[in-house]
N, CA, C and O atoms as CSV, one atom per row, in Angstrom:
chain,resi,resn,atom,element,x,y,z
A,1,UNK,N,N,-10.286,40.878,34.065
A,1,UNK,CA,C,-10.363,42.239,33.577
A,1,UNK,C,C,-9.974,43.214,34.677
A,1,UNK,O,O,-9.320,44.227,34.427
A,2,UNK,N,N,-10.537,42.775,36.350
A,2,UNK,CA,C,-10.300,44.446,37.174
A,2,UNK,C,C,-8.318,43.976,37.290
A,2,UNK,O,O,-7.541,44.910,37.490
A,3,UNK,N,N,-7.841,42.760,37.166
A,3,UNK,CA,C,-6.462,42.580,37.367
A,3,UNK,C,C,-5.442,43.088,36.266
A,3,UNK,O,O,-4.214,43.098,36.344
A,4,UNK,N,N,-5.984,43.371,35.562
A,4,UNK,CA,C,-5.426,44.033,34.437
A,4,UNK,C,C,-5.234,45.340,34.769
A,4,UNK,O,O,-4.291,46.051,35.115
A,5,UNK,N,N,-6.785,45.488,34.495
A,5,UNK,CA,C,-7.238,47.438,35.240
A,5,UNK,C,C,-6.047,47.929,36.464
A,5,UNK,O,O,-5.474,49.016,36.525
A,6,UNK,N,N,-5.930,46.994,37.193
A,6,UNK,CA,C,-5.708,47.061,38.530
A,6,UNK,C,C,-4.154,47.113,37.957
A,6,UNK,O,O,-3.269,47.825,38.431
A,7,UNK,N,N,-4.068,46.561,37.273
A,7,UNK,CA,C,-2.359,46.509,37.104
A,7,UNK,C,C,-2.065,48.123,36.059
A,7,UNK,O,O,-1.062,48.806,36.267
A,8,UNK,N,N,-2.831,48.405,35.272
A,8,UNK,CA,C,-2.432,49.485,33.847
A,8,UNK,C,C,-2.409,50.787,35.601
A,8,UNK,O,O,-1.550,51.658,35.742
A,9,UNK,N,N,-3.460,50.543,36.553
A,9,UNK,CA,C,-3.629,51.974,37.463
A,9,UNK,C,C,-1.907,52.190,38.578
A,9,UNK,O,O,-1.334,53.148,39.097
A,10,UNK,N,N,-1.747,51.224,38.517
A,10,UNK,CA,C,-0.557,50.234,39.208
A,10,UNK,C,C,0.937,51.213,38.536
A,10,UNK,O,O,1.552,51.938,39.318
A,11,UNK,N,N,1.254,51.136,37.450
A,11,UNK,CA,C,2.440,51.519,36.322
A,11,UNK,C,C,1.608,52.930,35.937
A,11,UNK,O,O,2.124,53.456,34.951
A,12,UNK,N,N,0.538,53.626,36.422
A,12,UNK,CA,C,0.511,55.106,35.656
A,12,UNK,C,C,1.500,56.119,36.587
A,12,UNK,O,O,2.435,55.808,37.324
A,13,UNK,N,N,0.968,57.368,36.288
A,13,UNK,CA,C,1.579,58.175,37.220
A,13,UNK,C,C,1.407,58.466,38.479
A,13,UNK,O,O,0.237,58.398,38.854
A,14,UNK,N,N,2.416,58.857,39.488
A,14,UNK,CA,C,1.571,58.665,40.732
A,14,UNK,C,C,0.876,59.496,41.174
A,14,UNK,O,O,-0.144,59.221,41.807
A,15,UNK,N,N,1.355,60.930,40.891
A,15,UNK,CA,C,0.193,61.961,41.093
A,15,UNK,C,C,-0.921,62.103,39.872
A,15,UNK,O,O,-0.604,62.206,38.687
A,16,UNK,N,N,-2.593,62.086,40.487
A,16,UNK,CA,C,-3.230,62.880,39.460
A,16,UNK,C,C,-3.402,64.461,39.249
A,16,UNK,O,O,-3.354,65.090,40.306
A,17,UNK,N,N,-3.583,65.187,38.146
A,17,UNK,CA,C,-3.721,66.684,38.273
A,17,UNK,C,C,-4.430,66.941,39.028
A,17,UNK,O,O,-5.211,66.047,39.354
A,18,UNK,N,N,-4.527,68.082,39.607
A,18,UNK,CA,C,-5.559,68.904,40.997
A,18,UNK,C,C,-6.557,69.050,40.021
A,18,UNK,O,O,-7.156,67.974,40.024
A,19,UNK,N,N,-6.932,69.603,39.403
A,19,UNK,CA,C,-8.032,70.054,38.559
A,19,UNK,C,C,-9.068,68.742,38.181
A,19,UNK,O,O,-10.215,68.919,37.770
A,20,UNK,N,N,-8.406,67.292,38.412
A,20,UNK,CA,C,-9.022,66.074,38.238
A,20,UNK,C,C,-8.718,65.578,36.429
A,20,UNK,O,O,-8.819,64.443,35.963
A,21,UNK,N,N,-8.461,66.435,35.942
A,21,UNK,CA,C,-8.251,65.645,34.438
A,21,UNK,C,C,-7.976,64.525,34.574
A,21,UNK,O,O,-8.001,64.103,35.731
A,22,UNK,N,N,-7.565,63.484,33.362
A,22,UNK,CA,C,-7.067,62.584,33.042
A,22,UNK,C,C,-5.689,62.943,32.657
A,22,UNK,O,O,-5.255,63.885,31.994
A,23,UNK,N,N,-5.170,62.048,33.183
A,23,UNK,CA,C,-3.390,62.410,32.342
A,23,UNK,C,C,-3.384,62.205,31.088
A,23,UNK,O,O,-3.731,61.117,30.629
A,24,UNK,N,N,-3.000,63.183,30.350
A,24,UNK,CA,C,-2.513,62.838,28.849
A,24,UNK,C,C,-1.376,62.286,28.465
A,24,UNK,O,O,-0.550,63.099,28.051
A,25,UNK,N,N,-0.968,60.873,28.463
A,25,UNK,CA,C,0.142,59.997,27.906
A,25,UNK,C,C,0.729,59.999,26.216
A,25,UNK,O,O,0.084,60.516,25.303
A,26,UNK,N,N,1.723,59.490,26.077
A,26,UNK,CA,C,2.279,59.493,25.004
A,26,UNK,C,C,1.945,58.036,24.169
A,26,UNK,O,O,1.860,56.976,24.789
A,27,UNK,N,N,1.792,58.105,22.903
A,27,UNK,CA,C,1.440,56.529,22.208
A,27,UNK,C,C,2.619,56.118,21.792
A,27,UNK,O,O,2.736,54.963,21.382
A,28,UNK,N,N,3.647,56.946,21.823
A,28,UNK,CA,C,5.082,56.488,20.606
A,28,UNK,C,C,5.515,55.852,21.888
A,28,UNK,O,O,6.691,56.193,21.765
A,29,UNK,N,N,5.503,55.265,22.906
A,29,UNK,CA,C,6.385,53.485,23.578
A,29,UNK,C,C,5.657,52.202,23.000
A,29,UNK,O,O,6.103,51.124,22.607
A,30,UNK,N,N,3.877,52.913,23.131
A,30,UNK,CA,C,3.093,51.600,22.630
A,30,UNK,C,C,3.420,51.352,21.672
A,30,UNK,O,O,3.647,50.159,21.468
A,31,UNK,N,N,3.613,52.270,20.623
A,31,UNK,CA,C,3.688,52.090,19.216
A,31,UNK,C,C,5.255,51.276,18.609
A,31,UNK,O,O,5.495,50.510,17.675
A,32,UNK,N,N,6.179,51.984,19.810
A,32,UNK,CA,C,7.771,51.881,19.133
A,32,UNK,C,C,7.660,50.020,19.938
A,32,UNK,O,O,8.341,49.109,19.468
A,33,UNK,N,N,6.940,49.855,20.845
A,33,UNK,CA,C,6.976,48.464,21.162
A,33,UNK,C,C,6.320,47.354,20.247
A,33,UNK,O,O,6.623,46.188,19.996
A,34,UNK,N,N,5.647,47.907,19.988
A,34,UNK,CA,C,4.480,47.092,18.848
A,34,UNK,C,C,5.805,46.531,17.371
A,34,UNK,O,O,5.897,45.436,16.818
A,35,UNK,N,N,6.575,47.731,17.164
A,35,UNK,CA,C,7.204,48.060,16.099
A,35,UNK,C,C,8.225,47.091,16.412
A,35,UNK,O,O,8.615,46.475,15.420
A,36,UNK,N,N,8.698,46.819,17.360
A,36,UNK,CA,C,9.757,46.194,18.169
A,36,UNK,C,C,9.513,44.431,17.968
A,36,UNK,O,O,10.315,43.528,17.731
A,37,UNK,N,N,8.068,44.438,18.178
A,37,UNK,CA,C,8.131,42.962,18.195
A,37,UNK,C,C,7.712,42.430,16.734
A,37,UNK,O,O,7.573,41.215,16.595
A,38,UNK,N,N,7.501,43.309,15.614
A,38,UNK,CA,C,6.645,42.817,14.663
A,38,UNK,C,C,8.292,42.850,13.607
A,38,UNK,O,O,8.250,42.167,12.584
A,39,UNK,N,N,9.498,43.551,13.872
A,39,UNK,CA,C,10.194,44.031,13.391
A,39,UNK,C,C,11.080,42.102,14.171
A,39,UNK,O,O,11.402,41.325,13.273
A,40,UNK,N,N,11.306,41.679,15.429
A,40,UNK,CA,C,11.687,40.978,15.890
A,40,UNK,C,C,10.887,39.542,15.109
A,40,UNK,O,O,11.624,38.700,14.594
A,41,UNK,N,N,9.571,39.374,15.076
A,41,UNK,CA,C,8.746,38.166,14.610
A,41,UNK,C,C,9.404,38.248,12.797
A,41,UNK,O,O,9.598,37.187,12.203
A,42,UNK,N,N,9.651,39.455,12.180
A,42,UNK,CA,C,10.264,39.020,11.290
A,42,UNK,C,C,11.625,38.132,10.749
A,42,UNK,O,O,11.852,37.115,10.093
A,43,UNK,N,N,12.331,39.143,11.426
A,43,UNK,CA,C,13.924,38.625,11.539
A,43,UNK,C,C,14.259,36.877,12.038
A,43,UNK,O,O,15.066,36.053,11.608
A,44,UNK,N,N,13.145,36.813,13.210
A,44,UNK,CA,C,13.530,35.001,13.113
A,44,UNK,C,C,12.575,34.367,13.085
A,44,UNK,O,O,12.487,33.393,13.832
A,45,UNK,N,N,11.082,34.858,11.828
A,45,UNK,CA,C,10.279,34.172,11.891
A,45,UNK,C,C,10.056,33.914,10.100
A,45,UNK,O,O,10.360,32.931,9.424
A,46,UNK,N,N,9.590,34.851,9.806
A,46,UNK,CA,C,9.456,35.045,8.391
A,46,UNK,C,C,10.457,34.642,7.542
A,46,UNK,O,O,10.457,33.656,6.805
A,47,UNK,N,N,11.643,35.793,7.754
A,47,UNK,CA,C,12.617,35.718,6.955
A,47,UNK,C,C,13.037,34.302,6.694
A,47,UNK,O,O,12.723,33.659,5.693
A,48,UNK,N,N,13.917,33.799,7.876
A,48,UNK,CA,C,14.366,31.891,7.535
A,48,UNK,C,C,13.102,31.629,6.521
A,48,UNK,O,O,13.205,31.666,5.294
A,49,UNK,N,N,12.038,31.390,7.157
A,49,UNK,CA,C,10.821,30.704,6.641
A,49,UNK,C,C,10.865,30.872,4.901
A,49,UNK,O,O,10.766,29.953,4.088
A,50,UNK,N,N,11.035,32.273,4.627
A,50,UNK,CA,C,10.818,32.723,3.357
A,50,UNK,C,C,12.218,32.040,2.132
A,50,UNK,O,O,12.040,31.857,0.927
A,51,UNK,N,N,13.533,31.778,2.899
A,51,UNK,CA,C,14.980,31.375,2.618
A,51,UNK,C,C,14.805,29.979,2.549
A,51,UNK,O,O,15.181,29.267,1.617
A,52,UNK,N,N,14.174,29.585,3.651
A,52,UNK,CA,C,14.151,28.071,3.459
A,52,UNK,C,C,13.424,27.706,1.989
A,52,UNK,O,O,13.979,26.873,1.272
A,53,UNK,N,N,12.002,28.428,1.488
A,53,UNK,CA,C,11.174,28.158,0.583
A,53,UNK,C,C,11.493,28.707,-0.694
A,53,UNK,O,O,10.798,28.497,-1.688
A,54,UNK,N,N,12.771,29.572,-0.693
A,54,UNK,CA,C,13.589,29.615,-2.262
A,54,UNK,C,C,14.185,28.478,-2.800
A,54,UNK,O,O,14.037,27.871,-3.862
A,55,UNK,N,N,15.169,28.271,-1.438
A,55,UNK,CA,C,16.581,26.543,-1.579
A,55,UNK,C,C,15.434,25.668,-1.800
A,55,UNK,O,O,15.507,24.899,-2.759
A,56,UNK,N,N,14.457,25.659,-1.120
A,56,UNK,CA,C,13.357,24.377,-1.776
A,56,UNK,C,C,12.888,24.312,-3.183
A,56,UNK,O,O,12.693,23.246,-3.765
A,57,UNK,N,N,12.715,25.453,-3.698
A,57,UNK,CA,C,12.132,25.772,-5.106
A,57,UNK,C,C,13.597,25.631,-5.865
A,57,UNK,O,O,13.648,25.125,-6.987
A,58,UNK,N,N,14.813,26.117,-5.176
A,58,UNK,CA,C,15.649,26.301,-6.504
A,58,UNK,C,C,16.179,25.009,-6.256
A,58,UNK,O,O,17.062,24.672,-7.044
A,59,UNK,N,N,15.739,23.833,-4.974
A,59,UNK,CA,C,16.384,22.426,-5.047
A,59,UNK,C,C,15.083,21.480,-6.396
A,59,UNK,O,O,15.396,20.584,-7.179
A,60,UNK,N,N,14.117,21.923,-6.268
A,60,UNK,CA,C,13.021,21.244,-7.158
A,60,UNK,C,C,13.429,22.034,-8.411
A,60,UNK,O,O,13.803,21.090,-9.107
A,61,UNK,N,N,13.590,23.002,-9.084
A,61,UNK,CA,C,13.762,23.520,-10.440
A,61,UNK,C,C,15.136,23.224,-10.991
A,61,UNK,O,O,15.361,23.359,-12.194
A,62,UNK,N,N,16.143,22.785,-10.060
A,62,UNK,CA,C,17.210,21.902,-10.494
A,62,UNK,C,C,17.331,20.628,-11.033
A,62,UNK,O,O,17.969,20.359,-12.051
A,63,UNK,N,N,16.553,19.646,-10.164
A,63,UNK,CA,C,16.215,18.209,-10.293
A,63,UNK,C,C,16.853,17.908,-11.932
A,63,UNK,O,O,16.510,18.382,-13.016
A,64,UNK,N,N,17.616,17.195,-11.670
A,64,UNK,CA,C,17.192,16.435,-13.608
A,64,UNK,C,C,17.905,14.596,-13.079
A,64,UNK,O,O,18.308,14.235,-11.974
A,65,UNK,N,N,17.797,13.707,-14.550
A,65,UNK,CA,C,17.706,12.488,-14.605
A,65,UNK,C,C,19.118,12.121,-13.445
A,65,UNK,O,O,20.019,12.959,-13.478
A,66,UNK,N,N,19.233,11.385,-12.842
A,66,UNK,CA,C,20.153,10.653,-12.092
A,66,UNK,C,C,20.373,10.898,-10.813
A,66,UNK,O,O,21.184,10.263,-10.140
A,67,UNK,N,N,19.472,12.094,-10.271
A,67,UNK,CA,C,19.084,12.900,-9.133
A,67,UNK,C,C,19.582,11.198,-7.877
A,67,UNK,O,O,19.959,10.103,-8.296
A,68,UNK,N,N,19.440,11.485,-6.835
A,68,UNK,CA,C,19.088,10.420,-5.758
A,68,UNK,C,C,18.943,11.527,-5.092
A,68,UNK,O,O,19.661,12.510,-4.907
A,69,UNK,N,N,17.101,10.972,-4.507
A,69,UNK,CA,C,16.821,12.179,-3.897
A,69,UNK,C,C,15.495,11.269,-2.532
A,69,UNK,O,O,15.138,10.097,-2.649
A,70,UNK,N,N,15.121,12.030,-1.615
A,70,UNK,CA,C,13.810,11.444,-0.423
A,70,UNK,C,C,13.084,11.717,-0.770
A,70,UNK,O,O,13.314,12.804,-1.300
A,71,UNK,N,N,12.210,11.471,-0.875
A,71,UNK,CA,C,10.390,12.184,-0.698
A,71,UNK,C,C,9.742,12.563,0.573
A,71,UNK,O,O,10.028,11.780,1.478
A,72,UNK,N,N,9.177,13.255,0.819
A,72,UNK,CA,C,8.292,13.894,2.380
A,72,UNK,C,C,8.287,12.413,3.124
A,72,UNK,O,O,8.989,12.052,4.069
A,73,UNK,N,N,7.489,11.825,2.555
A,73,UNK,CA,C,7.226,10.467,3.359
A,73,UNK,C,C,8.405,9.153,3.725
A,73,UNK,O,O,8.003,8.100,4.219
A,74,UNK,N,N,9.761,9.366,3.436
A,74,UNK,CA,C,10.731,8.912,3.503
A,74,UNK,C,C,11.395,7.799,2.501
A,74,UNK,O,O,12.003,6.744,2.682
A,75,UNK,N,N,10.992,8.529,1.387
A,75,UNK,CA,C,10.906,7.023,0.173
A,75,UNK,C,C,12.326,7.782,-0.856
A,75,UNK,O,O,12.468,8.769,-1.579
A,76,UNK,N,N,13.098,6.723,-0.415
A,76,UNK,CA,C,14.355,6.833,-1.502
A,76,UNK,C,C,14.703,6.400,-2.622
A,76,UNK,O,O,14.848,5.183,-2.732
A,77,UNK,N,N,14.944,7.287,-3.805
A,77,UNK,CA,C,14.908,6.968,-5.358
A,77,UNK,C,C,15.349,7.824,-5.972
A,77,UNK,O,O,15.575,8.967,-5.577
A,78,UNK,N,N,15.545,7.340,-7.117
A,78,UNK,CA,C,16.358,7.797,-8.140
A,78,UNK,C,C,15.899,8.183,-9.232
A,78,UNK,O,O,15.387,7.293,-9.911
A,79,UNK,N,N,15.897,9.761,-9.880
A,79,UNK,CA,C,15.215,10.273,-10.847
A,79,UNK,C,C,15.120,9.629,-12.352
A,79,UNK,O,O,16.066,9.644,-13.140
A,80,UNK,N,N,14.086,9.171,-12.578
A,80,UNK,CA,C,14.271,8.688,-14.311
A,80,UNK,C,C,13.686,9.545,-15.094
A,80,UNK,O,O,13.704,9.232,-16.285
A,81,UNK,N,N,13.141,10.585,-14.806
A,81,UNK,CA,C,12.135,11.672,-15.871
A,81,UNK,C,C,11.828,12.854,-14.329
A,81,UNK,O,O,11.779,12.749,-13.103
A,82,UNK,N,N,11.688,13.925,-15.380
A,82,UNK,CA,C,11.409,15.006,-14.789
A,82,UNK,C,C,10.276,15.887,-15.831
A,82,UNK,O,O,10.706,16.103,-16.964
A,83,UNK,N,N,9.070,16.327,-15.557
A,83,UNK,CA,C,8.720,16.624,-15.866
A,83,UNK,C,C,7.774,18.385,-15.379
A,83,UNK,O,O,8.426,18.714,-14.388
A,84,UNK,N,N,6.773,19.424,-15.573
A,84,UNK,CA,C,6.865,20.417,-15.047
A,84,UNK,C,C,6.449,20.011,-13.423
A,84,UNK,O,O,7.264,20.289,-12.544
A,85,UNK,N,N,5.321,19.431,-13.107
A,85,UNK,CA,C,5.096,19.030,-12.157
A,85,UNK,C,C,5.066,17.847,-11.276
A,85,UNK,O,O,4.543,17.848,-10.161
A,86,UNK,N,N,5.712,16.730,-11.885
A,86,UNK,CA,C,5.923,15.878,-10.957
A,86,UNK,C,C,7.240,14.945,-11.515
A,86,UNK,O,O,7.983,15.326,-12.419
A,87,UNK,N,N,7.362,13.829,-10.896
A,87,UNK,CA,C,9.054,13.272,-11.254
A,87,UNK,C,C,8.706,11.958,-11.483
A,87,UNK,O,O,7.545,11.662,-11.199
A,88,UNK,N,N,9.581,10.908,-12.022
A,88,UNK,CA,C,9.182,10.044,-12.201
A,88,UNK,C,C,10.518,9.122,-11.658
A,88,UNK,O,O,11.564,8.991,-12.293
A,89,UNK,N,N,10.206,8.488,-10.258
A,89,UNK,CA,C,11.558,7.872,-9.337
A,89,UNK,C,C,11.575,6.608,-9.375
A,89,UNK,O,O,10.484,6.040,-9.327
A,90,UNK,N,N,12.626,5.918,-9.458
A,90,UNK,CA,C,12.967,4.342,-9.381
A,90,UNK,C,C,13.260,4.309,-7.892
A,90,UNK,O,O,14.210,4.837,-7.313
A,91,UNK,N,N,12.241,3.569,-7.363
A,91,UNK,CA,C,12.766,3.171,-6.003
A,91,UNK,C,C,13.436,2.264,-5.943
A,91,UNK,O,O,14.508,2.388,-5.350
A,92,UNK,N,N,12.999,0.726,-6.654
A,92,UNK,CA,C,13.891,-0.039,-6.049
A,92,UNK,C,C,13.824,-1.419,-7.192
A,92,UNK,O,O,12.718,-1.950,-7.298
A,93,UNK,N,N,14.666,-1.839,-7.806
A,93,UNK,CA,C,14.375,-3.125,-9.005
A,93,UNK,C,C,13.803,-2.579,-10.397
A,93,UNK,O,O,14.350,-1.969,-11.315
A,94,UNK,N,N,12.553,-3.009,-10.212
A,94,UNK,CA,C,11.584,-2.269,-11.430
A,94,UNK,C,C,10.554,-0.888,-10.695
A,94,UNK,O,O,9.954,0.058,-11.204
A,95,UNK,N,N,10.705,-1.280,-9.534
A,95,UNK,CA,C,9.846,-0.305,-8.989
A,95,UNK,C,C,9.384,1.384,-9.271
A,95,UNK,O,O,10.120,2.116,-8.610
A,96,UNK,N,N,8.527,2.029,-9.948
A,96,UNK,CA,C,8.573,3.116,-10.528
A,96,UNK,C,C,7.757,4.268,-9.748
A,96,UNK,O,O,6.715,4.636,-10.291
A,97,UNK,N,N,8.010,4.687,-8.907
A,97,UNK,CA,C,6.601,5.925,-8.773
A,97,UNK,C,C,7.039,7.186,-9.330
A,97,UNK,O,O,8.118,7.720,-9.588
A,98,UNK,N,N,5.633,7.508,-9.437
A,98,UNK,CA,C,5.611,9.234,-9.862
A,98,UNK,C,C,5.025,9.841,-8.574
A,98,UNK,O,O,4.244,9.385,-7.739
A,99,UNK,N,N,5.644,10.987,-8.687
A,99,UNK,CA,C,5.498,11.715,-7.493
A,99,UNK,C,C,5.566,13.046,-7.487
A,99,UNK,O,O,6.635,13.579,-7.780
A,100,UNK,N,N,4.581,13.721,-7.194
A,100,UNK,CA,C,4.490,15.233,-7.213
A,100,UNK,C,C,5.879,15.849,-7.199
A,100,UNK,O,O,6.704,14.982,-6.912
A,101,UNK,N,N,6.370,16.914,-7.387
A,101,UNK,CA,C,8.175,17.589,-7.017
A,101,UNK,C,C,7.781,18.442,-5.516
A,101,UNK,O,O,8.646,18.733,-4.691
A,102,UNK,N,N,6.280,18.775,-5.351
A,102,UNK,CA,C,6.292,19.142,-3.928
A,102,UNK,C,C,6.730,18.087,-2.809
A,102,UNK,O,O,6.935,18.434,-1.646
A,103,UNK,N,N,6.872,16.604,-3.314
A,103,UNK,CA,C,7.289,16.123,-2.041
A,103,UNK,C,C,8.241,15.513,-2.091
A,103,UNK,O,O,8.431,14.376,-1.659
A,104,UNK,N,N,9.387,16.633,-2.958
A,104,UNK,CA,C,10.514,15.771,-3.305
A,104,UNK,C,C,11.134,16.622,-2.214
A,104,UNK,O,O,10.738,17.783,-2.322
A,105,UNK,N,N,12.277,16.382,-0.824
A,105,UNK,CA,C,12.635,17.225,-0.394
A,105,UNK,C,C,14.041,17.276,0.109
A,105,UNK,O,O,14.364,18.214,0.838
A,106,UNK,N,N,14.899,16.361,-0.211
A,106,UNK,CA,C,16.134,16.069,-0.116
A,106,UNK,C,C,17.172,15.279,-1.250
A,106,UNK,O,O,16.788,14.246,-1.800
A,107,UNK,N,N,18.222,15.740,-1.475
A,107,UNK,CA,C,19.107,15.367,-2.351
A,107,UNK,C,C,20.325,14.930,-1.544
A,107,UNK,O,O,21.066,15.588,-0.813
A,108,UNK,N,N,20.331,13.091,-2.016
A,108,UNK,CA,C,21.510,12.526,-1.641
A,108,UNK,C,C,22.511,11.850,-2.244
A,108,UNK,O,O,23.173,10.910,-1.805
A,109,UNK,N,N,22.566,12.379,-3.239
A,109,UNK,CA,C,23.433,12.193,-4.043
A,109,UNK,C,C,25.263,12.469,-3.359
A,109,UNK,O,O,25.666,13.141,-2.410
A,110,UNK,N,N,26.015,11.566,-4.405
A,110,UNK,CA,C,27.464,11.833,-4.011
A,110,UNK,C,C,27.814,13.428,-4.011
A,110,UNK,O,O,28.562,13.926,-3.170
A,111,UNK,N,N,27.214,14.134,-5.004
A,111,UNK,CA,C,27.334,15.905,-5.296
A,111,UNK,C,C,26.912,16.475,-4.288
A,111,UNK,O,O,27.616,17.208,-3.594
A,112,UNK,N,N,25.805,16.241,-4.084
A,112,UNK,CA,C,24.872,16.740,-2.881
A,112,UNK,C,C,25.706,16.441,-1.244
A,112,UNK,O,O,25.427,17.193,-0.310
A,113,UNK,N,N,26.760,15.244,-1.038
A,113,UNK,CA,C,27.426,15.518,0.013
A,113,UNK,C,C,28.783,16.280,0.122
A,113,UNK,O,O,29.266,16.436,1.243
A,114,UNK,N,N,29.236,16.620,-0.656
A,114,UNK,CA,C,30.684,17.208,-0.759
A,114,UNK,C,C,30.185,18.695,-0.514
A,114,UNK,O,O,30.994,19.623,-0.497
């Protein structure tokens, strides 16, 4: 805490008034800085974040039968039913899971690479 103190007394002005006041400072740097970084945490924090989680929704509200698509956990298959909330994938032979569409998260299909 006094290294702080010690530092804000450090960057004030160098003269104090004769009369002993306190200097009266301005808030619009604190403020236009504050503005600066919350305006910056958006642009490459939020925003992508928010872009990435449309293409995810408009890659899941696309889905239909013949999909070849991953799951979160790395499981590759092929759509046989789609339904509002979850899918119903042929992994492999007879192999069938159903699986939430939240953890459907890649499309590898021949369409999907061109």
């Amino acid at each position: 805490m006094n290294l702080l103190y010690t530092f804000f007394l450090l960057m004030g002005p160098a003269a104090a008034p004769a009369d002993g006041a306190a200097p009266q400072g301005s808030a619009w740097p604190t403020i236009l800085m504050f503005g600066a970084i919350i305006l910056v945490m958006y642009l490459f924090m939020i925003r992508p974040q928010r872009k990435q989680q449309k293409e995810m929704q408009k890659f899941r509200d696309g889905l239909k039968k013949g999909d070849k698509i991953v799951t979160v956990g790395g499981i590759y298959g092929e759509i046989l039913e789609v339904n509002e909330k979850t899918a119903l994938i042929k992994v492999d032979g007879d192999v069938k899971l159903r699986v939430d569409k939240q953890g459907l998260v890649k499309d590898y299909s021949e369409a999907a690479q061109k």
